[in-house]
C-alpha positions in Angstrom: 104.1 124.7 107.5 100.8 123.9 106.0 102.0 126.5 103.0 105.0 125.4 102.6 103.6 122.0 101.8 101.0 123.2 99.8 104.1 125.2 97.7 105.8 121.3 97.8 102.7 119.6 96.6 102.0 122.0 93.4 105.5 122.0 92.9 105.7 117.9 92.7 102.3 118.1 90.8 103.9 120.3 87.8 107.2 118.1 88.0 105.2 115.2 87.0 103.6 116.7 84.6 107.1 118.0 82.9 108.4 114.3 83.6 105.7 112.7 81.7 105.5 114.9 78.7 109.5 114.6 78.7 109.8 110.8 78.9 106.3 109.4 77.8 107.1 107.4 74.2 110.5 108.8 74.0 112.1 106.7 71.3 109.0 106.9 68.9 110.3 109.4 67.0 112.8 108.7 64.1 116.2 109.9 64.8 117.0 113.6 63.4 120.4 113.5 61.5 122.2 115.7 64.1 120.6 113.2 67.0 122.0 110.0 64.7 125.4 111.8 64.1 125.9 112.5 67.9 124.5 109.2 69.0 127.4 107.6 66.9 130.0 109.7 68.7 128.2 108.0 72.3 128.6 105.0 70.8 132.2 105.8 70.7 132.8 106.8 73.8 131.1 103.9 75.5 133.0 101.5 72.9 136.9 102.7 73.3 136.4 105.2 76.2 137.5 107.9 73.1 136.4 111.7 72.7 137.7 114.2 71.2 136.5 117.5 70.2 135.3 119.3 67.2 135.9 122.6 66.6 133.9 122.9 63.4 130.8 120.5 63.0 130.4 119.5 66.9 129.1 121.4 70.2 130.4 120.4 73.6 131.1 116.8 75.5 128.7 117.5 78.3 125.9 115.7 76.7 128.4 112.6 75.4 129.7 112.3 78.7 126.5 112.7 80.4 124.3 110.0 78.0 127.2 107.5 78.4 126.0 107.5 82.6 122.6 106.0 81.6 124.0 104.1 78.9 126.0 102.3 81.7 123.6 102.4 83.9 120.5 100.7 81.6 123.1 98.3 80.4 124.0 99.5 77.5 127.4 99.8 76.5 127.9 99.6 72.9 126.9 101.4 69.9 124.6 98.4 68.3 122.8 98.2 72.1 122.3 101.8 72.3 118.5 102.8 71.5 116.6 105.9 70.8 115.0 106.3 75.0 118.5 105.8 76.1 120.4 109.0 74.2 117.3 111.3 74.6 117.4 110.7 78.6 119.9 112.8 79.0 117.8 115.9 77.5 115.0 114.8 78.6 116.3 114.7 82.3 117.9 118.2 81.9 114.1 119.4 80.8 112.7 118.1 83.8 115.5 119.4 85.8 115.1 123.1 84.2 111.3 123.4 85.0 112.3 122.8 89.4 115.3 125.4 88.9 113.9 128.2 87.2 110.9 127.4 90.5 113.8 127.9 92.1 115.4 130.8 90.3 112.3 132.9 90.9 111.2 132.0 94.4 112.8 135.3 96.1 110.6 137.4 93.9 107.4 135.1 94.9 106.1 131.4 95.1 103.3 132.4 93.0 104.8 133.4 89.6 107.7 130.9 90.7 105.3 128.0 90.4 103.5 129.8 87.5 106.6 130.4 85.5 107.1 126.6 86.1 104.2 125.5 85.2 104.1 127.2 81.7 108.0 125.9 81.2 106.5 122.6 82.1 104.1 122.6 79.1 106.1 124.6 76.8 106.1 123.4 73.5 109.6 124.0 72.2 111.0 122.9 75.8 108.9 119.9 75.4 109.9 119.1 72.2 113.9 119.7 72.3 113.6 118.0 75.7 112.8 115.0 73.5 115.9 115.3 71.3 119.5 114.7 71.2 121.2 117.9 71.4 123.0 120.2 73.5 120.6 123.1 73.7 118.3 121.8 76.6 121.2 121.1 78.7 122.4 125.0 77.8 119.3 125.8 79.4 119.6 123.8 82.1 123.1 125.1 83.2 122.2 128.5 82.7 119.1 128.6 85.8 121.6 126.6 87.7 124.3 129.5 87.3 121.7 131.7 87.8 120.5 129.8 91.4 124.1 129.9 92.4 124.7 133.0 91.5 121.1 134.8 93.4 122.3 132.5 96.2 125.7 133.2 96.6 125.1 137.3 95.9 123.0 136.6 99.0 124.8 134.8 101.3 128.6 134.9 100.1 128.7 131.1 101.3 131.5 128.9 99.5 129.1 126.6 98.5 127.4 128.7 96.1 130.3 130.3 95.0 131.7 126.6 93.2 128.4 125.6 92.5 128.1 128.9 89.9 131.4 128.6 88.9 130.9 124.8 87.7 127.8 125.5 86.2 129.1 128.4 84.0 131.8 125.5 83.2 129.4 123.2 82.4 127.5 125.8 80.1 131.0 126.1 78.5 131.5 122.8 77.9 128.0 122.1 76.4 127.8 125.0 73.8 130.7 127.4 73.0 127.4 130.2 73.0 127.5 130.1 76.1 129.3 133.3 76.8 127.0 135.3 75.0 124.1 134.2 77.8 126.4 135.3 80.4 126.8 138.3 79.1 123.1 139.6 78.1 122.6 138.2 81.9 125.1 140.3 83.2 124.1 143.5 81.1 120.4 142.7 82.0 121.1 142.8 86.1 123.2 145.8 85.8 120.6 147.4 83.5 118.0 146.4 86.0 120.3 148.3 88.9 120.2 151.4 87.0 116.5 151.2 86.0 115.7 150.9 89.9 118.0 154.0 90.4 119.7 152.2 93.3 122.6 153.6 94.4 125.0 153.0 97.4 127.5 155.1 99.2 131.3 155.1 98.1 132.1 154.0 101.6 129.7 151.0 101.8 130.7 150.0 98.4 134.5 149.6 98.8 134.3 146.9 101.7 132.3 145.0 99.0 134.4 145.5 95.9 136.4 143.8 98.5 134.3 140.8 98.8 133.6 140.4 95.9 136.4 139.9 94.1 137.9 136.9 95.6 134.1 135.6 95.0 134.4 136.4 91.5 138.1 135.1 91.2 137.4 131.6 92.5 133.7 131.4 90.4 135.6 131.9 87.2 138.7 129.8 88.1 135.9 126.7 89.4 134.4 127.6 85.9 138.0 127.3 83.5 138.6 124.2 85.8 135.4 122.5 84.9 135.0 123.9 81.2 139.0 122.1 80.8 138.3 118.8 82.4 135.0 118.0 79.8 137.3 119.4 76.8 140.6 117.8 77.4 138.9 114.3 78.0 139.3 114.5 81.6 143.1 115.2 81.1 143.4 112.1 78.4 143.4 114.9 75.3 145.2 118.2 76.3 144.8 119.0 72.7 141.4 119.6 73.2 141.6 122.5 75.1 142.8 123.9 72.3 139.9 122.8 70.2 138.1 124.5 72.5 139.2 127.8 71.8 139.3 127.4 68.0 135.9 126.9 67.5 135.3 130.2 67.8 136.9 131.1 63.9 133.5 129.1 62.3 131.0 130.4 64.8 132.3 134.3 63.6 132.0 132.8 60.2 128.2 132.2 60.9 127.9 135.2 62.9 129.1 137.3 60.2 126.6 136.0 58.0 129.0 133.5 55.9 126.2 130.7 54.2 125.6 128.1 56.2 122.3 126.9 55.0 120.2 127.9 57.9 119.6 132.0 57.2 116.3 133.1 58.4 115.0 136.7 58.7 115.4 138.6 62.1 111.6 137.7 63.0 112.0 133.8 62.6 111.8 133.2 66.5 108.9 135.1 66.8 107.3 133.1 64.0 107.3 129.9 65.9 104.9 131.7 68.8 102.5 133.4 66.7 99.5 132.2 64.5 100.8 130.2 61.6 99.0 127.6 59.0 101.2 125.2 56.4 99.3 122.7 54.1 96.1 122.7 56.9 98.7 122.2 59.6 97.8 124.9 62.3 100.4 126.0 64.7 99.3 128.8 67.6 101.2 129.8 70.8 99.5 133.2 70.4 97.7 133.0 74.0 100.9 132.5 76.0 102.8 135.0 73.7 100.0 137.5 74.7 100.1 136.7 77.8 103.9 137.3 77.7 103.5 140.8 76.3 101.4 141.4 78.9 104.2 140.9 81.5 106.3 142.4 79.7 104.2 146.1 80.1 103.5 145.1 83.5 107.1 144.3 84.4 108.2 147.8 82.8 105.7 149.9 83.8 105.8 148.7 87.8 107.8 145.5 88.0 110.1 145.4 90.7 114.1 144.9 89.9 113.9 141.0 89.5 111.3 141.3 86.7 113.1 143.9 85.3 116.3 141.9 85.1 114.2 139.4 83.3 112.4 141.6 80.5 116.1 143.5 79.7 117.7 139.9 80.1 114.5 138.5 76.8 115.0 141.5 74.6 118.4 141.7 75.0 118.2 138.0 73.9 116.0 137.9 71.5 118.0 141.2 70.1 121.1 139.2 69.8 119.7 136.2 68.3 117.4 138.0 65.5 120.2 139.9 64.4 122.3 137.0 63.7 121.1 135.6 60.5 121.9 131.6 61.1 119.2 130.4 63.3 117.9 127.1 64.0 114.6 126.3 65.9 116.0 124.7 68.8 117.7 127.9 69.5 114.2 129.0 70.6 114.1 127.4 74.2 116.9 130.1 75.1 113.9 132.7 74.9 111.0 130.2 76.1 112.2 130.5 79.8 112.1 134.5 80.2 108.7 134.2 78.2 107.4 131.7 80.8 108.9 134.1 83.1 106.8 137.4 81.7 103.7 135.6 81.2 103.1 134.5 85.2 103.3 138.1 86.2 99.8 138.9 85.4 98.1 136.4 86.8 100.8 136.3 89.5 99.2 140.0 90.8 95.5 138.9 90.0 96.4 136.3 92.1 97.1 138.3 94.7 93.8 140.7 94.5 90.7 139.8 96.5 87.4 138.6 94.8 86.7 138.1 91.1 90.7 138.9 90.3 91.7 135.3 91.6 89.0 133.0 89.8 89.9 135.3 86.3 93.5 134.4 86.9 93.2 130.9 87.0 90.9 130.9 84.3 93.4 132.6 82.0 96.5 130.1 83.4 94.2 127.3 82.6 93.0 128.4 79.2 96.9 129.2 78.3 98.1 125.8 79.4 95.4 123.9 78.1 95.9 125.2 74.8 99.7 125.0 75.1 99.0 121.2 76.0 97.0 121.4 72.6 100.3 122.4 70.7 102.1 120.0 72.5 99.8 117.1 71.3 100.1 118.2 67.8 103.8 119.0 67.9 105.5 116.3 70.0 103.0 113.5 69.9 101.3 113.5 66.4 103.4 114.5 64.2 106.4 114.8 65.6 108.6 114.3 62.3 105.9 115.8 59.9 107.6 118.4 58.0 104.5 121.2 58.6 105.5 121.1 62.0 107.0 123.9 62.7 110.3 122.5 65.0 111.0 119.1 62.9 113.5 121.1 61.3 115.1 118.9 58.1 113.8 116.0 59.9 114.1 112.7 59.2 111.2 110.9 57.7 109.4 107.9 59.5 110.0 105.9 56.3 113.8 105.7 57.4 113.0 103.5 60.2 112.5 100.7 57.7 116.3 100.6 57.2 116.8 98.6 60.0 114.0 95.8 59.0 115.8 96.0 55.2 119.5 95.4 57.4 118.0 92.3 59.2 116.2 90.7 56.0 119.5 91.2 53.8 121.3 88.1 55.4 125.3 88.5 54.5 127.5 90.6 52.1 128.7 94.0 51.8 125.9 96.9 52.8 126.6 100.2 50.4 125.4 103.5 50.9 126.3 105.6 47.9 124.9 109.1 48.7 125.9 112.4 49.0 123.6 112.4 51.9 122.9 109.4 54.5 122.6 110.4 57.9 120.7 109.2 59.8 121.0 105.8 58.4 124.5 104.9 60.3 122.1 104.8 63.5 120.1 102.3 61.4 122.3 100.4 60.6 124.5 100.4 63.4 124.0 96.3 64.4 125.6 95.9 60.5 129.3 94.5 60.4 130.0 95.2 56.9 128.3 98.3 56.2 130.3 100.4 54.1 129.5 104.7 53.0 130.8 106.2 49.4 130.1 109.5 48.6 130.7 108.5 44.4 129.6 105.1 43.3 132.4 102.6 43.3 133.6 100.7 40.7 132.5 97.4 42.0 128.9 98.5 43.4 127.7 94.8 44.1 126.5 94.4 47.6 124.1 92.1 49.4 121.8 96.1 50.0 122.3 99.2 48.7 121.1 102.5 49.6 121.5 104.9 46.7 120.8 108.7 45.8 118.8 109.5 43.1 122.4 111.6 41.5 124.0 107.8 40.9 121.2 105.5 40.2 122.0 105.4 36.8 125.6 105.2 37.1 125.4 102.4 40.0 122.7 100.7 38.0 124.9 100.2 35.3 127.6 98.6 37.4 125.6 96.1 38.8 126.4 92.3 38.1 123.7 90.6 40.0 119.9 90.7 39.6 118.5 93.1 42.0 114.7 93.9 43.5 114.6 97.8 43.5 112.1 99.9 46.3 112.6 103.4 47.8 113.6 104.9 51.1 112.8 108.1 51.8 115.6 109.6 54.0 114.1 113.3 54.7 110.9 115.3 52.7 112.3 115.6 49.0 114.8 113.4 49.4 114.3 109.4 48.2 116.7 106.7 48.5 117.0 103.9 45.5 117.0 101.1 47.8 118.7 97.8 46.1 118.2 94.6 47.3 119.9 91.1 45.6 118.1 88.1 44.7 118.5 85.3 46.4 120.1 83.0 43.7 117.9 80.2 41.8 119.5 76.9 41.7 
């Protein structure tokens, strides 16, 4: 008993930890251009009770659906009441949530690297980070343990319970990102590769009876799964059509898997860039002690790991394979490789743990050095410069200047809002409490308007169009990027 609460204490300890780092300050940052798209598709939902898929620009509804609960709940059911803590709950919940499963994922193989693994998930930069942002990826991550937790369970015990609860997880990885069957699969191939590396074997007569018991299993986990995936991608039954959507997604993401320009191609080591030693304009990013310490695991784990940690090392390289070879990659993508990492690196001090004597104070030493200096890069990364283009996962982000555009909204009294730009988001989050805010991609004829946001490609031409008397400033929407920012005069009498 007295270990079991010890386990529960340590447990809740690094579960605080995740939750602060997760939810501390969690609307400082400005809103990334995919966040403000997305939050504008919440607002949606919460205004006319409308979603609908899309197969070409969008991921899955989970996280719409999901963010509208604690929209409701903190009272907040428009898009002009929405704010920046509200839509990066959701994510930042999920976080949390990931860091107790995968405790909970690895507890047959050991409370000790269960908790370690935990711990370093906890202060994970790039799960820290993404936690903090309005996308799908963290909730992929989530899904996937809790797949993984039914799945270990239900292998185990055959109960029904764990059955449907694997089966709606894998539907709720579905109906987050339509990648999702591609972790399914390098999961799958990594336990069976696992079974083969162990050289376990079982007799043809002991193996029928489970064949046996095992398909039904598998039947109702996959129909629980379709069931869930459909509900989220038809609108809960309000657009079939969806469900279609859903599967025609697929003809863009082979366009981007074939290597078709995008805008994001990165060379196959781009992942592994964000871990190891790197310096841009005095900006110094360094995960290189818990990336050691991950390699380090990694030898141990395939020179004398037992079939668990086996499972795990195939499950990372077979991972990281298929992600380096693809040649769009975004950062956030990372976190998919974070958790096997966090995994790897609590083996070793996991088994000095577990030695008498000196072996036990070294392996705390080395956890505390590594998650100290992770808590280092999390400072840096998430907390003081979260939107600093040197950092290396604020990807295209949004400057801070674009915060203003709410303050330039309010001071501009009535009359038509332009925003003539090839480019604007994130502004429509900005200006989201405007009622007659208007968006041209070409300068209209009649540009006049009581604001005006405008690219540097149609100043001229908009400047020439102009009727009234106008201050001009600038805006900057993203690094490189400034917005001509127009405001009228107040007329003299």
């Amino acid at each position: 008993m007295t270990t079991v609460l010890v386990r529960g204490l340590v447990l809740g300890v690094i579960l605080v930890l995740a939750a602060w780092l997760r939810l501390h300050d969690l609307g400082s940052r400005p809103m990334h251009a995919d966040e403000a798209n997305q939050a504008v598709k919440l607002g949606a939902l919460l205004e006319r009770g409308e979603y609908r898929f899309d197969p070409y620009d969008h991921h899955g509804p989970t996280l719409y659906y999901l963010a509208g609960g604690f929209a409701v709940l903190r009272g907040e059911r428009s898009l002009a009441a929405l704010t920046e803590t509200t839509v990066r709950l959701t994510p930042a919940v999920a976080g949390v949530l990931a860091v107790l499963l995968l405790a909970g994922v690895m507890a047959p193989l050991g409370w000790t690297p269960a908790l370690l693994a935990a711990l370093f998930l906890a202060v994970a930069p790039a799960s820290v980070y993404y936690s903090r942002y309005f996308v799908q990826e963290t909730l992929l991550v989530t899904f996937s343990l809790l797949a993984l937790l039914g799945a270990s369970h239900a292998r185990r015990t055959g109960a029904l319970g764990w059955i449907v609860l694997t089966g709606a997880a894998l539907g709720l990885m579905q109906a987050t990102k339509a990648t999702a069957p591609v972790l399914v699969a390098v999961a799958a191939l990594a336990w069976i590769g696992s079974r083969r590396w162990q050289g376990e074997t079982e007799h043809h007569e002991a193996r029928a009876p489970r064949r046996l018991r095992t398909a039904p299993a598998i039947g109702l986990t996959l129909l629980t799964a379709v069931g869930v995936a459909a509900l989220f991608y038809s609108s809960f039954g309000t657009h079939p059509a969806g469900l279609r959507d859903a599967l025609a997604t697929y003809l863009p993401m082979t366009g981007r898997v074939a290597g078709a320009p995008a805008g994001h191609e990165k060379p196959w080591w781009y992942y592994g860039s964000l871990f190891w030693r790197q310096t841009n304009g005095g900006y110094v990013w360094d995960q290189t002690p818990f990336l050691v310490l991950a390699l380090a695991g990694a030898i141990l784990a395939f020179g004398r790991g037992g079939r668990g940690f086996r499972a795990v090392l195939l499950y990372g390289v077979g991972l990281a394979t298929a992600l380096s070879v693809v040649a769009y990659k975004t950062p956030w993508i990372v976190i998919h490789l974070v958790t096997p990492l966090c995994v790897l690196a609590a083996i070793l001090p996991a088994w000095g743990a577990q030695r008498a004597g000196w072996w036990r104070g070294l392996a705390a030493v080395v956890v505390a050095g590594v998650v100290a200096w992770q808590l280092v890069q999390v400072r840096q990364a998430v907390f003081r410069r979260p939107a600093d283009p040197r950092n290396p996962f604020a990807y295209v982000h949004s400057a801070p200047d674009v915060k203003k555009a709410s303050g330039l909204l309010s001071a501009a009294g009535t009359g038509v809002v332009r925003v003539i730009s090839e480019e604007y988001w994130p502004l429509p989050w900005y200006l989201r409490n405007g009622e007659n805010v208007g968006y041209w991609t070409q300068p209209p004829e009649d540009c006049d308007g009581a604001l005006l946001f405008v690219s540097p490609a149609f100043v001229g031409t908009v400047r020439e169009r102009l009727q009234g008397r106008y201050e001009e400033s600038y805006l900057g929407l993203r690094p490189g990027f400034l917005l001509h920012v127009f405001r009228r005069r107040p007329e003299t009498p």
